[in-house]
N, C-alpha and C positions, 0 to 999 in steps of 0.2 A: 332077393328082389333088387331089382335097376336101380342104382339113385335118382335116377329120373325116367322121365317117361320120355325125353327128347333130348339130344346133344344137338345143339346148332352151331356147328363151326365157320363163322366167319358173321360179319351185323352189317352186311350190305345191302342192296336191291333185293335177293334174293334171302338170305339170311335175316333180317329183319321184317319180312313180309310176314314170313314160317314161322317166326319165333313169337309174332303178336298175335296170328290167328290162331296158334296151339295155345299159347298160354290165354288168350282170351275162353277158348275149352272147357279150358279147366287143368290142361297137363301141366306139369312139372318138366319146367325148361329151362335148359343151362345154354347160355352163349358163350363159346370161348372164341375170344376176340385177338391176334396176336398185335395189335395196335395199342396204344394210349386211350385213357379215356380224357380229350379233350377240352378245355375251358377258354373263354377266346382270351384270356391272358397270358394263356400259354401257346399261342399260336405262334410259330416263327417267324420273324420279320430280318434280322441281323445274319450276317452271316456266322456267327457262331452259335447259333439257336439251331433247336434240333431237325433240321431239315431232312435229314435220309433214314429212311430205313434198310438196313442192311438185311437178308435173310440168313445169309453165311454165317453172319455173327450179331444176333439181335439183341444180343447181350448186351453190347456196346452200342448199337447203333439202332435205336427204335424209333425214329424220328417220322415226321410227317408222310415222305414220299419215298415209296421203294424203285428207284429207277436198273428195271434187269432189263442186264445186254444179254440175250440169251442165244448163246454159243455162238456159231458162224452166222447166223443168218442174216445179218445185217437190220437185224430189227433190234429197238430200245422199246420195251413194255413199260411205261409209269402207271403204278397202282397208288393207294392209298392206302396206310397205316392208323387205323383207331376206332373207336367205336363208333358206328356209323358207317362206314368201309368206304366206298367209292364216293357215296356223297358228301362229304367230307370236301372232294380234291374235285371232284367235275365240276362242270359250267352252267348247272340248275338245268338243263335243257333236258325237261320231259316230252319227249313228240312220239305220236304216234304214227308208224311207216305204214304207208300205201297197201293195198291187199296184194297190191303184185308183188311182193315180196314173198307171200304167201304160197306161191305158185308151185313150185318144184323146191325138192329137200328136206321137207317139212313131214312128219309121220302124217299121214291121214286124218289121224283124229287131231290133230292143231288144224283148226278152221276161222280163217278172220271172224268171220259174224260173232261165233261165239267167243274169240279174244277180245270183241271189243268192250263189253258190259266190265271186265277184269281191267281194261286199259281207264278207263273211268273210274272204276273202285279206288287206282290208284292214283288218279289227278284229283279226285275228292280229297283223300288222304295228306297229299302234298300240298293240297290249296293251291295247283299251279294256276297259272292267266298267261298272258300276255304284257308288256313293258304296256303301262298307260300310254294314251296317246301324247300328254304333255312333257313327258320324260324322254322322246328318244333319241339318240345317242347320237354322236355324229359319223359313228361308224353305220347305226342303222338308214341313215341318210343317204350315205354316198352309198351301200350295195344297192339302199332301193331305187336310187340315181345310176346306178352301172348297169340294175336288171332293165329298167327301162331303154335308156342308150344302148343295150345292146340286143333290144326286140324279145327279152325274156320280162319285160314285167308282169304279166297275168303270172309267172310262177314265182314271184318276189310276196313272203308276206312276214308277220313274226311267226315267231317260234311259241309255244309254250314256253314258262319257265315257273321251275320248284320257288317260288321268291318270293316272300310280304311284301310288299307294296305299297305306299302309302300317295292316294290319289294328291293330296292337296302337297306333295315335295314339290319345293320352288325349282327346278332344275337352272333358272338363270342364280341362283345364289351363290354364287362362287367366292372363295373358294367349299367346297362342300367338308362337311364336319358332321361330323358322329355325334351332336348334341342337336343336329335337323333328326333323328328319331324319333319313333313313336315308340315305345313299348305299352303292350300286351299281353293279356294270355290268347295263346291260340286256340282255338274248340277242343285240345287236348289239355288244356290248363295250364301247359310251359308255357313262357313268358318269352316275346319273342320282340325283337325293333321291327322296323321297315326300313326296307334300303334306303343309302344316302351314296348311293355311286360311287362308290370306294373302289370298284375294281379290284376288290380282295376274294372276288368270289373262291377263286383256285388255290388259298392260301390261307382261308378261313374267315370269314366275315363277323366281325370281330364287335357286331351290333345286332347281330343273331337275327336277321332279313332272310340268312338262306335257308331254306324248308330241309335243313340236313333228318336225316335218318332216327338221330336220336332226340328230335324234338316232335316225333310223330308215331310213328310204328315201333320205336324202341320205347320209347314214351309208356305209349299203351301197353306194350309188354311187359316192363317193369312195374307201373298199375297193378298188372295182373300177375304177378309172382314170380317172373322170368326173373332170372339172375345171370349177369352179365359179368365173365370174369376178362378182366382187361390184360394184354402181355401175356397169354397162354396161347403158346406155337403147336398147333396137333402136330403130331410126328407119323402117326399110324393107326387103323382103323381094327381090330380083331372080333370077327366072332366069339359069343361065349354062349353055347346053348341058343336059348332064343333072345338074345340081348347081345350087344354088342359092346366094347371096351376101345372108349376114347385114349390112346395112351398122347401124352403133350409133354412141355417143357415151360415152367413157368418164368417171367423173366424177372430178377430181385435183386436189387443191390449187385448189380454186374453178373450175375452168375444166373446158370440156367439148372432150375432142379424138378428134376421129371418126378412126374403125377399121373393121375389116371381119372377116369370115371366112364360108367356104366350106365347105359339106357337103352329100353327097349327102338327106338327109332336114332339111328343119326340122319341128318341131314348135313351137305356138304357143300357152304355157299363162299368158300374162300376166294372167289373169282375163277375165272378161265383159267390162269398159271394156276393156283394154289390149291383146288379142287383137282384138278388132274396130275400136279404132281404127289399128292397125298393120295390117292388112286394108285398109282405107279409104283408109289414106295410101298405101298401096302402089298401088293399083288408082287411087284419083282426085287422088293430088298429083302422087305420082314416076311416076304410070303405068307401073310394073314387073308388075304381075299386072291386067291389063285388063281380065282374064275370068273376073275374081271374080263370082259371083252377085249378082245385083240386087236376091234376100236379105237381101244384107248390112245387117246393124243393126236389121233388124224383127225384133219379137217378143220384145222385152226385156221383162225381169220383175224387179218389187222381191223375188218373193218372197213379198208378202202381208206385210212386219214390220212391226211394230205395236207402239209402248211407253209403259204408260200407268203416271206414278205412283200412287202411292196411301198418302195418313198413317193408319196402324193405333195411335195414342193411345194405347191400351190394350194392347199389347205391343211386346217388344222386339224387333224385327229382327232387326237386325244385320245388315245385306244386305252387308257386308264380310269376312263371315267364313264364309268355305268357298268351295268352288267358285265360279264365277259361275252358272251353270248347273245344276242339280240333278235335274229330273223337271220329267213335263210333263202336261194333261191332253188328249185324243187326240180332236179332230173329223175327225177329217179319213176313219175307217172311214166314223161315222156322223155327217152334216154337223147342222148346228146352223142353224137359217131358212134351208136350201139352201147356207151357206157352210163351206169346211171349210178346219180351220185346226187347230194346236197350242198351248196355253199353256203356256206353262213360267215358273217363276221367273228372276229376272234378278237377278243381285250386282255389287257394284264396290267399287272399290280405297276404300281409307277417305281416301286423301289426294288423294282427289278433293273433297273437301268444303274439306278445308284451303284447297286450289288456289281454288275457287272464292270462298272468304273472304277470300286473298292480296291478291286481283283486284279485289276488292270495297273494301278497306281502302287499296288505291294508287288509290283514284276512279278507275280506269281503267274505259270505257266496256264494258256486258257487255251481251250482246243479249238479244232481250223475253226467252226461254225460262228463261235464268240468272237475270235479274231477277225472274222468275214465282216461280222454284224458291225461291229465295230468301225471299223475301216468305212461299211457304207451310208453309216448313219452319220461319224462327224458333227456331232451334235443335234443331229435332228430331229429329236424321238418324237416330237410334235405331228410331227409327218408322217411317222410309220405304220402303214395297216397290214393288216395280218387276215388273210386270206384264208380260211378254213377249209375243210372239207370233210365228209365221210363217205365212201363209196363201195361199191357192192364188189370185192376184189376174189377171187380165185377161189376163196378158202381153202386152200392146197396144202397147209402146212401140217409139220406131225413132231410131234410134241415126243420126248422120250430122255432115260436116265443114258448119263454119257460122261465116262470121267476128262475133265478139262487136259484139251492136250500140251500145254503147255507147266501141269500142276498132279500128274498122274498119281502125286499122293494125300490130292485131296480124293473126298469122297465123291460117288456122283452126283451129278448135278442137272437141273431142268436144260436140256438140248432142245433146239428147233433146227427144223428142215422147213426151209419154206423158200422154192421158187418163183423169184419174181417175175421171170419170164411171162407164166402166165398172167400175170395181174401189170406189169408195165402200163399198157395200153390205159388203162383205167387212171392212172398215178398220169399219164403225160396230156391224157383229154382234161384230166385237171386241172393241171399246171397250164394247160394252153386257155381252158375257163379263165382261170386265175389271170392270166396277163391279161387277155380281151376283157374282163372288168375292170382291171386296174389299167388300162390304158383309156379305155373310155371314158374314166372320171380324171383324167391327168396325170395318172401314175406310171412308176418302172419298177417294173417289179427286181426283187433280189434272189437268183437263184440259189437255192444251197447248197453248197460245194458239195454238204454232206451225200448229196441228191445227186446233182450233176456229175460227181466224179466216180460215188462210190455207189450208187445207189441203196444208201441209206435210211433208215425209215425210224420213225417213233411212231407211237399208238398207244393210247389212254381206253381206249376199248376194243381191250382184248376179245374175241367169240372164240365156240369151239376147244373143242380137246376131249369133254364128254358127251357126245354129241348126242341127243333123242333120236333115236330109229325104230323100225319094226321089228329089229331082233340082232344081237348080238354080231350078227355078220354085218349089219351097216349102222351099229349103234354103241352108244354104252350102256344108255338108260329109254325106258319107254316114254312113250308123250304126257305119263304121269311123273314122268323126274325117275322113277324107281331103277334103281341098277340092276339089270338084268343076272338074274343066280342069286340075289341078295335080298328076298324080303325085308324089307323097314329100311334099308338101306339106302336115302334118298340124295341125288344132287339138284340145287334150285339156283342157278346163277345163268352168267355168261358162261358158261362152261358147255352147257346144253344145248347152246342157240345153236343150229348145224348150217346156215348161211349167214353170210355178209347180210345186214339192211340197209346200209348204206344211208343210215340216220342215227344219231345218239340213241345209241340201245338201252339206257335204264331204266325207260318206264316199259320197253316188253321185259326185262326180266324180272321187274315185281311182277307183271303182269302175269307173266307164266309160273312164277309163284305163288300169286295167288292162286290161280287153278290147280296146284299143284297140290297146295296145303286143303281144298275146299274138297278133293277126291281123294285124299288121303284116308286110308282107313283108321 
């Protein structure tokens, strides 16, 4: 017999959705998480606090954020590391995309009407809202001052956001301190604060304001008898009979010492990267799932993200206080030169600048991009906005094992193929959004070399690599999550999504989580 009735590998979007509707059941459910389980005492602030996580060697390096350059492609993936998985590291932005997303790519059976009842289940869950009206930001101010000036205001509004809230916060009390808190229990019984505009969203909010993962859905799992092992890395998936064998790597006193476990269902919510290279490894290293779809790893997508600074001289920012995230303005009903996309404001932690001064002051060697920033701020950071995006780009990329060519004796390693060619157009109607906002409120924008020279790219949300189809020739898994050859075999993350949305994707992948888990046999 199984030792459990479910293995959920990975406590993200998708992984924590799975893991609280089964173990509410009644199943017997293990989460193996290969992150930390966090305390906001232990959140990284210093530069010698545990910032990265490494996947090469997580022995050493289990930290916060795993930043993969994955092979040629000129693209940087940043994920997040711990329980809780992506919510943890994102910008609380739960929104739900347009139905024209919906249109082409999608199996048949994913139908907006009946996604939206799922897109609710999970903004209940999260307690998301809206930024009060007396709180908002000065970043919220000037886009909704740039969509106006530039004839887009009817598509200027906020955003939803995963975030406690507390109506009566003084926003003129400056300076803001983490003793302006409320704490609470939330309708789950964790005890949680209300924001004080710390602008630590991305870093860990460190007065428990952000509706992370494991103050909700993991919450309730563990309630219900889920057991949550923290620092175990799955390696590979094996059939046994009608049960399948988790085999992992647990991380302990610097060293990694392989284990296993058995259940009749896995689920595989490690993210886009980590579900699809665990897929890969299974089917062409250990050859335990051989009859994975030939699918596998097409059709990856950045997402469309796009981040452009910009110095507004002539007011103050403050892009460190509030939210990170705030409102956005909305291409993507009505596209803009055929490309459709969202702009939103973008914030960050204030001792992100320090950190970068730190670094700067020890002559220690900082790459073009930090040297760029550097050079065109000159003191300024008061002034710096940060110009966001997400947009509906190519999804053309393919994911695949590929030994490093410069390291031929390491082992292989997650490759990507993703030309930009097709997706450019999308990235430059951006950037040309980005400057006509930023010029219409007083700004100049800063192009990034990394962009301009090399055309280089980061993304925080990863889609695609397992993608939902109607059968193995344009799929991995069905519109139920299930991997096609593999009964109980299920993927529930970004992995599945098979187009761009051109909006923060985290509440469709609970959302398709939850439908997932609700038609689950």
């Amino acid at each position: 017999m199984a030792n459990f009735d479910v293995i959920v590998i990975g406590s993200g979007f998708g992984g924590a959705v799975t893991a609280c509707r089964l173990a509410e059941k009644g199943q017997r459910v293990l989460i193996l998480e290969r992150g930390r389980r966090w305390d906001p005492k232990d959140y990284p602030r210093e530069p010698s606090d545990p910032w990265l996580y490494d996947q090469n060697d997580p022995a050493k390096l289990n930290g916060w954020l795993d930043f993969n350059l994955i092979g040629d492609a000129k693209m940087t993936v940043v994920t997040g590391a711990g329980v809780g998985g992506g919510s943890l590291v994102y910008a609380n932005v739960s929104a739900i995309p347009p139905p024209e997303g919906f249109i082409k790519g999608w199996p048949p059976e994913i139908k907006y009407a009946e996604l939206l009842p799922y897109y609710h289940t999970v903004g209940q869950m999260l307690s998301v809202r809206t930024i009060p009206a007396n709180q908002l930001t000065k970043r919220y101010k000037l886009v909704q001052e740039a969509a106006d000036k530039a004839g887009y205001g009817t598509r200027f509004g906020p955003l939803e956001l995963a975030i406690n809230f507390d109506d009566n916060f003084d926003v003129n009390a400056r300076p803001y301190s983490d003793d302006q808190t409320v704490y609470k229990p939330n309708q789950f019984g964790v005890i949680q604060g209300t924001c004080v505009h710390s602008g630590n969203c991305d870093v860990g909010c460190q007065v428990k304001a952000k509706n992370t993962l494991d103050l909700n859905y993991l919450a309730v799992a563990e309630q219900k008898g889920a057991e949550i092992r923290p620092l175990h890395m799955a390696r590979y998936i094996k059939p046994q009979g009608n049960e399948y064998v988790v085999a992992f790597d647990v991380i302990k006193d610097g060293k990694l010492i392989a284990g296993s476990e058995t259940a009749t269902k896995v689920i595989l919510a490690a993210g886009s990267l980590g579900s699809t290279e665990l897929l890969l490894r299974s089917r062409d290293q250990y050859k335990t799932l051989p009859n994975v779809s030939q699918f596998l790893g097409h059709n990856w997508s950045s997402n469309g993200d796009f981040l452009t600074l910009a110095l507004h001289q002539q007011r103050d920012i403050s892009m460190w206080e509030g939210p990170t995230i705030t409102c956005g303005i909305d291409f993507l009903k009505d596209p803009y030169e055929g490309q459709r996309f969202t702009i939103e404001d973008g914030g960050g932690p204030n001792f992100l600048f320090n950190w970068l001064q730190a670094e700067k002051n020890r002559n220690q060697k900082v790459n073009l991009l930090i040297k760029e920033i550097n050079a065109e701020l000159q003191g300024e950071e008061r002034h710096v906005m940060l110009w966001f995006a997400n947009g509906v780009d190519a999804a053309n990329g393919q994911l695949y094992l590929k030994r490093p060519c410069f390291w031929p004796w390491y082992g292989k390693r997650l490759h990507l193929d993703w030309d930009i060619k097709k997706s450019k157009a999308l990235f430059d109607d951006i950037f040309k959004m980005h400057t006509l906002l930023a010029e219409k409120t007083g700004g100049k924008v800063i192009e990034s070399p990394l962009w301009k020279y090399f055309n280089l790219l980061i993304t925080p949300h990863p889609l695609g690599g397992c993608n939902m189809g109607n059968s193995p020739a344009d799929g991995v898994v069905n519109h139920l999550g299930e991997v096609f050859g593999y009964p109980n075999l299920y993927v529930a993350d970004g992995a599945i999504v098979p187009e761009a949305i051109g909006i923060n994707p985290s509440r469709t992948i609970a959302a398709l989580a939850e439908r997932i888990v609700e038609f689950m046999k």
